[in-house]
N, C-alpha and C positions, 0 to 999 in steps of 0.2 A: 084311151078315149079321153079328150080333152086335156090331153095331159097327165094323166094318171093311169097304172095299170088298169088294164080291166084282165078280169080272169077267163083264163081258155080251158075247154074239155077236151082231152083228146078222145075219141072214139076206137082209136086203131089206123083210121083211113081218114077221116077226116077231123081239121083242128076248128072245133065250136065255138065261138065268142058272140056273148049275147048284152049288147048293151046299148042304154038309149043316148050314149055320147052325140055332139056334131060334129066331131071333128074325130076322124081315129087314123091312127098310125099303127100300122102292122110292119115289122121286124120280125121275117120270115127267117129260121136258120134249121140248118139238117143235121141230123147226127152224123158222125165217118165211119162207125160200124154198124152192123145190123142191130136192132135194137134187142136182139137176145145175146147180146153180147156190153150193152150199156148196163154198166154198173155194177160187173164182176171185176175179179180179180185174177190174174195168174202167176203162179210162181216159178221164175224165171230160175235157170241154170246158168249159174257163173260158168265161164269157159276153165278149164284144166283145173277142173276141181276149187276152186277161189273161195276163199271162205268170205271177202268182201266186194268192195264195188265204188266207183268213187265217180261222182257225178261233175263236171267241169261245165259250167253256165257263166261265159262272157255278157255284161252287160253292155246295153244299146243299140250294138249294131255296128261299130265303130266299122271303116276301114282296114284293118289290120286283125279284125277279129274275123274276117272270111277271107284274109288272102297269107297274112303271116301264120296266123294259130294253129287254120288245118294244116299246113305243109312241117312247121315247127312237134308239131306234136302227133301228125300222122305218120311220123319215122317213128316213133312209140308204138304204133298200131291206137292213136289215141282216138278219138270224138268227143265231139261234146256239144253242146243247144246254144247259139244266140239269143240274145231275148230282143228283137225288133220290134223300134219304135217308127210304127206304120207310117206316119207323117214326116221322118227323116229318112226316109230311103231316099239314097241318088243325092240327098244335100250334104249342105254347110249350115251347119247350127253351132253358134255359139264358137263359131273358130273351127269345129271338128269336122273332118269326111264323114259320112256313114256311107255303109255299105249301097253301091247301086243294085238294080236289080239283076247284073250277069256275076256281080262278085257272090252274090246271092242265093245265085243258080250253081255257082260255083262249089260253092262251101255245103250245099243238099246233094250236090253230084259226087261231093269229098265222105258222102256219110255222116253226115251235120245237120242237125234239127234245128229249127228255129222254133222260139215262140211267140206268142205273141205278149207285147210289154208298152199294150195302149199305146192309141195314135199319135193323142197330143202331149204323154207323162206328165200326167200332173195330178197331185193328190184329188182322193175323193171331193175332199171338199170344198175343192175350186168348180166343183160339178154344180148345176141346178140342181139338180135331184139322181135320182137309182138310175132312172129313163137315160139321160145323157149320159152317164157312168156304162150303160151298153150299148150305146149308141156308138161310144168313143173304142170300145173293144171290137164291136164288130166292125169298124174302120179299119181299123186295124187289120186285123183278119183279109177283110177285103185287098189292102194295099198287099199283104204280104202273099195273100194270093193271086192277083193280079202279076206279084213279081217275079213271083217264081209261078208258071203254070203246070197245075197239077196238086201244086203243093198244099197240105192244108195241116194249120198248126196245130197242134194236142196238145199244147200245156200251155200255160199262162203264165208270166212275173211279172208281180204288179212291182208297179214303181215308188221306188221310196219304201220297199217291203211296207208298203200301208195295208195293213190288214182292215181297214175300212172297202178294198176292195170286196173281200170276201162276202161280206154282208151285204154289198150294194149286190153283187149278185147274187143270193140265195134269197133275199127280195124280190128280186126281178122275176126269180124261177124260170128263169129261161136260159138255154146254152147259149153262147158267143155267138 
């Protein structure tokens, strides 16, 4: 409201916001599991007994990281997450391809997660404030679903490992 959070009540059924702003902006988003299911854990079984597990996250979005990596490393039986920058899907930034939206579709149909790694990457603190800091992630989110239809992201890399991310959203207290 006016620029600043204003605080919401959930009920169960309906989300409460009581305030005498002029101006307000709501940034609606949903959970992807049933909400008795937000905020546990489970423990996974490694396949053939494995006593570890090794996690493989390309950054950006490049090109080559949905058309070379899954075919190079899916002769492994590999996978792994891209971390897509919403506002570079389908371009030329900086000299670089990024992934378009079928290379995209491609590499989620290979068994390949993406996440989301903010629309415009750029540290926290080129933000106005917490508000455009989730403004720029639910972009994000949007592009990447937009791109791939269906698809929607579970994880987050922020950019520049800025742990200013983390804070801008447990501020916000609000999901992506």
């Amino acid at each position: 409201g006016d620029g600043r959070p204003v605080a919401c009540r959930y009920d169960g059924l309906d989300a409460i916001v009581t305030t005498d702003a002029r101006v307000v902006e709501v940034i609606v988003t949903a959970p992807v599991w049933e909400l008795s299911q937000m905020g546990t854990a489970h423990l996974a079984t490694l396949p053939d007994d494995r006593l570890w597990a090794l996690s493989i996250t390309l950054d950006d979005g490049y090109v080559s990281q949905t058309t070379t990596a899954p075919a190079l490393l899916g002769r492994y039986g590999y996978t792994g997450m891209i971390a897509v920058v919403g506002s570079w899907i389908g371009k030329t930034v900086h000299g670089a391809d990024f992934s378009t939206p079928e290379q995209l579709r491609g590499a989620v149909a290979a068994g390949w997660e993406l996440s989301n790694h903010s629309f415009t990457h750029r540290h926290v603190a080129d933000f106005g404030d917490d508000l455009d800091v989730m403004r720029d992630l639910r972009a994000a989110n949007q592009s990447i679903m937009a791109a791939v239809p269906g698809y929607v992201p579970l994880a987050y890399t922020s950019p520049f490992a800025d742990p200013a991310y983390a804070e801008a959203v447990k501020k916000a207290k609000a999901p992506i």
